[in-house]
BAPA-165239 format. One record per residue (C-alpha): x, y, z. Coordinates in pm, whole numbers, plus 32768, in hexadecimal, padded with zeros to 4 digits. Example, Ala and Ser with C-alpha at 12.3 -4.5 7.8 and 13.67 -1.06 7.14 Angstrom:
2
84CE7E3E830C 85577F9682CA 
REM end
This chain:
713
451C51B55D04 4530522E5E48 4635533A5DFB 452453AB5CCB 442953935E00 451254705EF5 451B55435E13 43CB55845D84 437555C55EEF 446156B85F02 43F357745DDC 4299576F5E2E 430557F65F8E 43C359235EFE 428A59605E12 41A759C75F4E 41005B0B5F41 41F35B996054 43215B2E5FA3 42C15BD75E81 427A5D125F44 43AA5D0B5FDC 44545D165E79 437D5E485E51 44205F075F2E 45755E8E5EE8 460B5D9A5E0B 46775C9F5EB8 45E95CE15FF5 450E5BB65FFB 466A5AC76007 46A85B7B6163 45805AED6207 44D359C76260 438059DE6258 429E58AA6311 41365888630C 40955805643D 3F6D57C964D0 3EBB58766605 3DAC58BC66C5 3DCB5A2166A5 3E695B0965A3 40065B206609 413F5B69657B 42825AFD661B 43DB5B8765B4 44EA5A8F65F5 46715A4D6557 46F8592264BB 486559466454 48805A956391 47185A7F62F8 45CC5B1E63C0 44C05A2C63FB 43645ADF63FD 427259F1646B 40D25A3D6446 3F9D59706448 3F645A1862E5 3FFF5AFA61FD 3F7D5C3A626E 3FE95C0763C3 41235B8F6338 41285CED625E 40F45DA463AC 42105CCD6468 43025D296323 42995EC26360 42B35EA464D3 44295E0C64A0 44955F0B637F 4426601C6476 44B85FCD65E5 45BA5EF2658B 465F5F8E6407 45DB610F6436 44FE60E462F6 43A7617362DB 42D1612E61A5 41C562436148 412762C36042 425E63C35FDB 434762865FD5 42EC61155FC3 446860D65F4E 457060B16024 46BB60336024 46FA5F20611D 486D5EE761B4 492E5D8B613D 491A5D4F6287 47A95D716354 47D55DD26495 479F5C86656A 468E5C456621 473A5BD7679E 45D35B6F6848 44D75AF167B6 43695C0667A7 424F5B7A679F 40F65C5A676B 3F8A5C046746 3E7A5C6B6765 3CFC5C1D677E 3C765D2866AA 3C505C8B657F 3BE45D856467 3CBA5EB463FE 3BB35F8D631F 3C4C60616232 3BD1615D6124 3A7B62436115 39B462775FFA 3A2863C95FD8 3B8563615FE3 3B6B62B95E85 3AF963F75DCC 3BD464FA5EAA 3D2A641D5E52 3CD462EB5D95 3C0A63585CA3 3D0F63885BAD 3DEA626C5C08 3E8A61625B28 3F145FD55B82 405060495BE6 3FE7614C5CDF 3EA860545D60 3FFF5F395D90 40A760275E63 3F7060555F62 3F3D5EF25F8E 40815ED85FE9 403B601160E4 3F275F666151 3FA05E2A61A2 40DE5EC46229 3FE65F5B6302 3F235E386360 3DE25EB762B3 3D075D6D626F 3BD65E09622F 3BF45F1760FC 3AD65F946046 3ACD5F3A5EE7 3A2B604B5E06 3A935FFE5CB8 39DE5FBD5BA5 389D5FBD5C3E 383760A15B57 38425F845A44 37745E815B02 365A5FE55B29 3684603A59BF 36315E8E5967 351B5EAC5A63 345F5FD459BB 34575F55586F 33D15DE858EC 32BE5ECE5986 32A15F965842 334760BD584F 342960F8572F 35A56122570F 356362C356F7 346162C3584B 352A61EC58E3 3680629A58C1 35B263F75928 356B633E5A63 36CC62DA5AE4 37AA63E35B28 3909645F5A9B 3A4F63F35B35 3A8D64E25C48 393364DF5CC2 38C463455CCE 38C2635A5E48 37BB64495E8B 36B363A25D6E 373F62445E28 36B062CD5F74 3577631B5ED8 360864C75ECB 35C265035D6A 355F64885BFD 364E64AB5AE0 375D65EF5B0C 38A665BC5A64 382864CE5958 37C264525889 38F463505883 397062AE5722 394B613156CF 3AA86127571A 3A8C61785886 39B7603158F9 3A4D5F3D586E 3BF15FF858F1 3B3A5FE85A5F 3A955E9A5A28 3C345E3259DE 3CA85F055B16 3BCE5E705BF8 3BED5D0B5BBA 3D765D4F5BF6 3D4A5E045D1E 3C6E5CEC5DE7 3D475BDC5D4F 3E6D5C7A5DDF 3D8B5CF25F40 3D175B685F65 3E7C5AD55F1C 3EF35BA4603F 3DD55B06610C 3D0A5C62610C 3B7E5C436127 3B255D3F6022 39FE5E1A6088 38DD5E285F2B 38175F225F22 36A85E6C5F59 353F5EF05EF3 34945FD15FE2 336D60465ED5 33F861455DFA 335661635CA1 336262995B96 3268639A5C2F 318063525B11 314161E85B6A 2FC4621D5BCE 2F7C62A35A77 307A619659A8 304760495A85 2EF8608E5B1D 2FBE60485C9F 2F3F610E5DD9 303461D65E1E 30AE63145F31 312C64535E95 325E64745FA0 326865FA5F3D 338266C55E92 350D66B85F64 35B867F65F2E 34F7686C5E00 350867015D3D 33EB66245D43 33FB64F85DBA 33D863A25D3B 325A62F95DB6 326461F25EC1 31AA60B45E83 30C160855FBC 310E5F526030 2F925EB16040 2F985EC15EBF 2F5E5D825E69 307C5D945D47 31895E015E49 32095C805E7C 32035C5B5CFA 32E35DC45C9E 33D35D695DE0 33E05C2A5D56 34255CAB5C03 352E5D925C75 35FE5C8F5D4C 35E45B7E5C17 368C5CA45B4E 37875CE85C44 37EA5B815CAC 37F55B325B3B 39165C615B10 39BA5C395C61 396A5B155D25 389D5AFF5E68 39265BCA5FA6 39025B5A611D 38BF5CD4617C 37D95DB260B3 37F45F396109 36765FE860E5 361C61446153 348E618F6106 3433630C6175 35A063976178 35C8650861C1 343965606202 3395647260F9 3250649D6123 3187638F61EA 301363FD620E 2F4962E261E5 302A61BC61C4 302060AB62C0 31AA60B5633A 31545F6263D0 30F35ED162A4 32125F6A61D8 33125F0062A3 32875D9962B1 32605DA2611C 33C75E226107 34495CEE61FE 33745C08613F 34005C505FF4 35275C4D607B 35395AED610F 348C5A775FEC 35935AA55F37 36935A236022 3632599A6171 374E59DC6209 375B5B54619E 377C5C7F629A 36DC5DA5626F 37D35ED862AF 3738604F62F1 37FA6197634B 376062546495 3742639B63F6 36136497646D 34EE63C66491 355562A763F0 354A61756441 33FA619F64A6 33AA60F365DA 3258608E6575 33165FFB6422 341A5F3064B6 33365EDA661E 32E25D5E656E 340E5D1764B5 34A55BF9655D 35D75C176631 371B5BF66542 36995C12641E 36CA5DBD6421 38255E56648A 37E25FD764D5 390A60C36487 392261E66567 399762A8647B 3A0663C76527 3A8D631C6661 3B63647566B1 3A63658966B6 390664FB66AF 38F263916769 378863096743 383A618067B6 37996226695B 38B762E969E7 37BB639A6AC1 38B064D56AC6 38116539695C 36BA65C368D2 36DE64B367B9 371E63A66879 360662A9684E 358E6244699C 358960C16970 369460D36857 36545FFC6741 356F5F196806 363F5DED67F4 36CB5E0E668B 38235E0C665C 38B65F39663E 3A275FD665D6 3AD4610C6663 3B4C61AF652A 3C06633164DF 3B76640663CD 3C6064FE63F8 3C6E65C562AC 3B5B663661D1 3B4A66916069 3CC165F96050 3D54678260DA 3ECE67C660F9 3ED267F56267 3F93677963AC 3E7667116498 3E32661365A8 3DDB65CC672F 3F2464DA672B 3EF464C768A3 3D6F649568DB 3D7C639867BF 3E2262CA68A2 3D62630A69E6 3C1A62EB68F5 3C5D61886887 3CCE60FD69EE 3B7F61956A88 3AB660C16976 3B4F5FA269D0 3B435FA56B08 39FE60296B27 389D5F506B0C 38845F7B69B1 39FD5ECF698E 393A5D90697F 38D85DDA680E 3A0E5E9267B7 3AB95DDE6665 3BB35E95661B 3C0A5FF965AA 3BD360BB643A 3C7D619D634E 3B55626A62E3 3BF163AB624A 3B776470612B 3CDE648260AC 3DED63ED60D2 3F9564796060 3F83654E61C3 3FD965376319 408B63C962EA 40B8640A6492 3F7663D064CF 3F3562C06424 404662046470 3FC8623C65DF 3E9561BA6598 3F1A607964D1 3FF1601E661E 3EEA603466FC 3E495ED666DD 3FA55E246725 3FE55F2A684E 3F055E5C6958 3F7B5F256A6A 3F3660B06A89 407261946A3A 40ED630069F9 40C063C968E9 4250644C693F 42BD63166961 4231627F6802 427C63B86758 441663A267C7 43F96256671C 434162A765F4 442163CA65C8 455362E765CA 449661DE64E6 444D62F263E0 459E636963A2 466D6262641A 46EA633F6538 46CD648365D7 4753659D6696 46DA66D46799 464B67BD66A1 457266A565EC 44F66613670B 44C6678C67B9 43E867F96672 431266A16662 430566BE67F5 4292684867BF 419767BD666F 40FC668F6764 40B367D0686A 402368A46781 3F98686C661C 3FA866F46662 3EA8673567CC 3D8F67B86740 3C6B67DB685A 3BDF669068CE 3A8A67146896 3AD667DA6746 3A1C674B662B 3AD36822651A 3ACA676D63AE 3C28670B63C1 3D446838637D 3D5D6975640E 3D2569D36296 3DF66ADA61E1 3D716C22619F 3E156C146048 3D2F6B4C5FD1 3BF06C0F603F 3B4E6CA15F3C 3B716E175FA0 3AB06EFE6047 3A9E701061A0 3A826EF36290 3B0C6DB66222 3B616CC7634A 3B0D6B8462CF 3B406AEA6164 3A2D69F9611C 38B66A0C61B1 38D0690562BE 3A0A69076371 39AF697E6495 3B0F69D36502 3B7F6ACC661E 3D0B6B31667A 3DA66A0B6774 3EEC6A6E6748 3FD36BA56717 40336BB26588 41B66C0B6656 41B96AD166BF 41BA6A196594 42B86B33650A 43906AF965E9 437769856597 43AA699D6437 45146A8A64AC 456869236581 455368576462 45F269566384 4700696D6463 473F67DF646D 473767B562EA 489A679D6273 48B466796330 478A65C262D7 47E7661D611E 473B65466042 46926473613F 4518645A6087 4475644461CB 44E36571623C 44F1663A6118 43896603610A 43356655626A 440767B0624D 435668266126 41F967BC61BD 4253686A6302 4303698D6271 41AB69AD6173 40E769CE62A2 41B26ACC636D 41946B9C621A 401F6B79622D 40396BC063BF 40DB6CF76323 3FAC6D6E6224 3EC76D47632C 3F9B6E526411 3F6D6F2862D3 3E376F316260 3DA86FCF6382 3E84710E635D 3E6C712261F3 3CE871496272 3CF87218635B 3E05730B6264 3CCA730E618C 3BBC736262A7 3C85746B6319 3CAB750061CA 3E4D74D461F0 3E7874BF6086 4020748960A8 4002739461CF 3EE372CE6103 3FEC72D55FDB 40CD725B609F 4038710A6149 3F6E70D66011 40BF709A5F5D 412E6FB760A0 402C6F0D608B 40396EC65F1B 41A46E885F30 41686D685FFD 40AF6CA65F26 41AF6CA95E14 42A06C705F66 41BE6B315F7A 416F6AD05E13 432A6AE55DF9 434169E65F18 424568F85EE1 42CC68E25D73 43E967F95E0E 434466EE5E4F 424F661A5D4E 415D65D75E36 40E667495E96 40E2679C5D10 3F9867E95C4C 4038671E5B53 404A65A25C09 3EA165BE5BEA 3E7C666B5AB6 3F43657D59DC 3F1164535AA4 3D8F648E5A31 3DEC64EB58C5 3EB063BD5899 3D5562B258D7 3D08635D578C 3D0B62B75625 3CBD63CE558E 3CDC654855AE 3B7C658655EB 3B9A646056E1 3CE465155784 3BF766795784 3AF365BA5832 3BC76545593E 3C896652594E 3B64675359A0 3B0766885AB4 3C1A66835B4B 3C2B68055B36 3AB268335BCD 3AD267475CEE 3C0E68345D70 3B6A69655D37 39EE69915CF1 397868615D33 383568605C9E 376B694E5BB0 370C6AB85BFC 35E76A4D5D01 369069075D9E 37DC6A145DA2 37616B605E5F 35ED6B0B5EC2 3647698F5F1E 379969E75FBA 386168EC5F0E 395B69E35E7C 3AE269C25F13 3A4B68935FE4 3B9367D05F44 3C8568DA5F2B 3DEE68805F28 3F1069615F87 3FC768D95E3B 40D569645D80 403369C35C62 3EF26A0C5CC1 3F7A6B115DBF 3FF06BDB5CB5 3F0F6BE55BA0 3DB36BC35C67 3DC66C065DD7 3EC96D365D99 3DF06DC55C78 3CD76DCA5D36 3D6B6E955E76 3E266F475D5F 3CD86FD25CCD 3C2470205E03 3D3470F95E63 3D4F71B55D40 3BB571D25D6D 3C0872785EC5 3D2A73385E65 3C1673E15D60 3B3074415E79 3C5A74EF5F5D 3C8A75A85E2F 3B1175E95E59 3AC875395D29 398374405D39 39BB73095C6B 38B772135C3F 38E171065D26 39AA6FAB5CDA 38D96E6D5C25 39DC6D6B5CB4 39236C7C5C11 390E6D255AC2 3ABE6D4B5B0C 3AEF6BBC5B61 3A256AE05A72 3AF86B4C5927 3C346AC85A21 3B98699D5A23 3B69696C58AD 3CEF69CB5833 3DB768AC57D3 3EF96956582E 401F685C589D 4070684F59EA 41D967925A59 41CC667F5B62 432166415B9B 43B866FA5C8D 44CD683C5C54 45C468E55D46 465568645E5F 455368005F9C 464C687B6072 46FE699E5FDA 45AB6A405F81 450E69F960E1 46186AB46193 45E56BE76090 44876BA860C0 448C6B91623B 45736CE5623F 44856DA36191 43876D576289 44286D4D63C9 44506EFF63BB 
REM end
């Protein structure tokens, strides 16, 4: 009996959540550690040896998670990311000779924006939504917002309110597009969806938080706020606030909180979602995003019906909000008791509203007492880009903690539109609540250089060193939306500069620089063959020094054509177009920069092949036009989530350039064309059904260094 008790403790032991991550990355991995649960006053993880096993100790599994990733890193030379979340471990771990010990007193680790889940989840199945737990509690994320499925619990809602199936499926919004109708954006673009669809996300979801909460994550809900279809005045009788139109849609009404059947449809909609998912601890509600309309509503009152509903449902619920523009509005959250609303500052990096008195958007008393997170947005519209402020990241979060406002300070946030980029920076970010002291950005990046490819030498260190300087320093005060973005992707004209409406970006760096980076790395590959980490990092960096390239370009091929130098215009037209099918060739080595990974990833959530079509086209839109004609061009919308992708590269992006030029060869020849619909040339793309391969072809390396010779003349 006490053997069969031995060892039914063992089992159980081996059957933890960590274990079985551990087996995800290798087989067998999890017999090379010893994992041990213990309890403490703050999160920790301590790394410790025992024999020829590696005991990760944690006060739960997350921190545990973090403890593994922190080991695999500094001590094996294995980084985890999103290109590779295999790896092989040695027979032998490399021993750990002193005990480490880190904790740390910030004790949330948001991850995920709404935006994120339509930009790069949208399309995602079980096994890719298993792999990012396992980033994120690799990471230490213990907060992650949980999107899924709420479409279901709106769709159950509506018809107990008495709207039918077909009004209540024109209501929620198509695949790719869920985030911006879940802020309160929009009503209904990219559906309807099919039967099918609810009850496959109703499945995913319940997976996903079973898996978050067995890793000892505190799944973020979304919560009600007050949305309702715009025609709720007219169908339910409700006072309600036409918010306005957002970028040419309309968008859904908001139920004024001193309707007396606000506590009843709140009610109503949290029954529906505890029923599907459970009750959450932290509810995530964002009333007025993005210049909703507020004329005439009471923001006191709202925020106080919001909190209400809220607690109602679980008193010990906290209400999270992102600081984005206005919102939260002080006069909403001014009565909402301390702790029971954790602000994000979303973009932490650029525009700090948490009172760093250094910027316009700092708020002058901060969050008035609520607790608050320092987070990095970082990319928008999920765009192929290097991009970051590596070093004022650092300096950024040290200030808030040591300043006044450090009082309230929980933790730190992932808040990113999309995610598959930059894995430097966030890797930075992750570290930085179990870094207590302040450090160097050269000094972490010489060990997170060694961590990602298990070693490294002068010219990898000399052309992350040179990246960090450059590309990865982007002005403290710049608030550019995320990647100096590739002129590739602009739709064409006389003056492009800047790809999508609101980027607001200016030059930081010399496009030589990054070149001459890309040569570094080039230069070091042989000896880093068939190591994924790097592999991945040459073709990203190589990608970009091509792009660096076309924007050296494109302003001679304009000024050829200004000048009326019909052979020189020839000429750097043909460079130019030349390296985009330079581009398209390279990025066709590795799955993830392929068109195909998103266009048959959303395909295959289809049971049908008008179900496939569905999914299909809106994957194509979201990359390209984005909306309709008006929420396109008059809205701005159009190229907002471009991608440099193989793929698309070459039978959009290079079309496009490809016909403008030919439109201005005609008028050097003193010919007068009718000017280029763009639109009228992109929305049949985004209706073909044309295959497009995801796994990669040619050799990363091989076709980088012909790449990088081409462009280096």
């Amino acid at each position: 009996m006490l053997l069969l008790a031995a060892c039914l403790g063992f089992c159980l032991a081996q059957a933890s959540p960590v274990t079985e991550l551990l087996e995800r990355i290798d087989k067998g991995a999890s017999e090379k550690f010893r994992i041990e649960r213990r309890k403490g006053v703050r999160d920790f993880f301590e790394l410790d040896q025992d024999g020829d096993k590696v005991v990760v100790r944690g006060n739960n599994y997350v921190s545990i998670a973090a403890g593994i990733n922190w080991y695999l890193k500094y001590y094996a030379g294995i980084h985890l990311s999103w290109n590779g979340m295999q790896a092989d471990l040695p027979d032998k771990l490399p021993p750990v000779t002193r005990r480490e010990r880190r904790e740390t007193s910030l004790h949330y680790r948001y991850y995920l924006n709404y935006c994120t889940y339509s930009y790069s989840m949208a399309f995602w199945d079980w096994e890719r939504w298993q792999r990012e737990i396992d980033w994120m509690a690799l990471h230490g994320i213990n907060l992650p917002l949980a999107l899924v499925g709420t479409d279901a619990v709106w769709r159950n809602v509506l018809l107990k309110l008495g709207y039918s199936a077909q009004e209540a499926d024109a209501f929620i919004a198509g695949p790719a597009f869920q985030a911006w109708w879940l802020m309160n954006n929009l009503e209904g673009w990219g559906g309807p969806n099919p039967e099918s669809w609810y009850a496959d996300r109703v499945a995913l979801q319940r997976k996903v938080l079973k898996r978050m909460r067995e890793l000892d994550m505190m799944p973020v809900l979304p919560g009600y706020s007050g949305m309702l279809p715009h025609d709720a005045k007219e169908r339910l009788g409700l006072n309600i606030t036409d918010p306005g139109k957002w970028n040419g849609y309309r968008r859904p009404a908001f139920l004024l909180p001193t309707d007396t059947r606000f506590p009843e449809i709140a009610a109503l909609y949290y029954k529906e979602l505890d029923r599907l998912y459970g009750k959450a601890d932290f509810y995530s509600m964002d009333p007025f995003h993005e210049g909703g309309n507020v004329a005439g509503v009471d923001l006191d009152a709202a925020g106080q019906a919001i909190w209400k509903a809220m607690k109602h449902n679980n008193p010990e619920a906290v209400w999270v909000v992102q600081a984005w523009g206005a919102n939260p509005r002080p006069a909403m959250m001014k009565n909402i008791p301390r702790g029971d609303m954790l602000v994000l500052d979303l973009y932490s990096e650029s525009r700090p509203q948490w009172g760093d008195p250094l910027y316009k958007y700092g708020r002058k008393n901060g969050y008035d007492g609520h607790d608050w997170l320092y987070c990095m947005l970082l990319n928008f519209g999920g765009n192929v880009g290097l991009h970051g402020k590596m070093r004022h990241v650092i300096d950024e979060f040290y200030k808030a903690r040591e300043s006044r406002f450090g009082t309230t300070l929980r933790g730190v946030g992932l808040t990113m539109e999309g995610i598959e980029n930059n894995p430097v920076m966030y890797e930075l970010v992750s570290e930085l609540p179990w870094r207590p002291a302040r450090f160097g950005k050269d000094e972490w990046l010489t060990g997170y250089v060694k961590a990602r490819y298990g070693r490294t030498n002068d010219n990898v260190l000399a052309a992350w060193t040179l990246l960090s300087n450059t590309i990865y320093n982007c002005p403290d005060g710049s608030t550019q939306q995320g990647t100096h973005e590739s002129v590739f992707c602009a739709r064409p004209s006389l003056s492009v500069y800047q790809v999508s409406s609101w980027s607001e970006m200016s030059d930081y760096y010399k496009p030589a620089d990054v070149i001459r980076a890309a040569g570094m790395m080039v230069a070091a590959a042989d000896s880093f063959r068939g190591n994924n980490n790097f592999e991945y990092d040459l073709v990203d960096i190589v990608r970009q020094a091509v792009a660096e390239k076309g924007r050296l370009v494109y302003p001679v091929v304009i000024s050829a054509f200004r000048a009326g130098d019909r052979q020189l215009f020839a000429q750097a037209s043909a460079r130019f177009l030349e390296l985009i099918r330079l581009q398209d060739r390279l990025l066709a080595t590795r799955s993830e920069f392929r068109l195909g990974h998103w266009t048959q990833a959303a395909r295959a959530l289809g049971h049908t092949p008008e179900e496939k079509d569905l999914y299909e086209w809106n994957a194509r839109v979201q990359v390209t036009t984005w909306g309709n004609r008006v929420a396109a061009d008059q809205g701005g919308l159009r190229d907002y989530a471009h991608k440099e992708w193989n793929g698309l590269l070459a039978d959009f992006y290079y079309k496009r350039w490809q016909a403008f030029f030919t439109e201005l060869t005609q008028r050097l020849e003193g010919a007068a064309p009718q000017s280029i619909d763009f639109y009228a040339m992109e929305e049949p793309w985004t209706k073909q059904h044309n295959a497009y391969a995801a796994e990669p072809e040619g050799n990363a390396i091989d076709v980088a260094r012909e790449v990088y010779a081409a462009i280096a003349h």
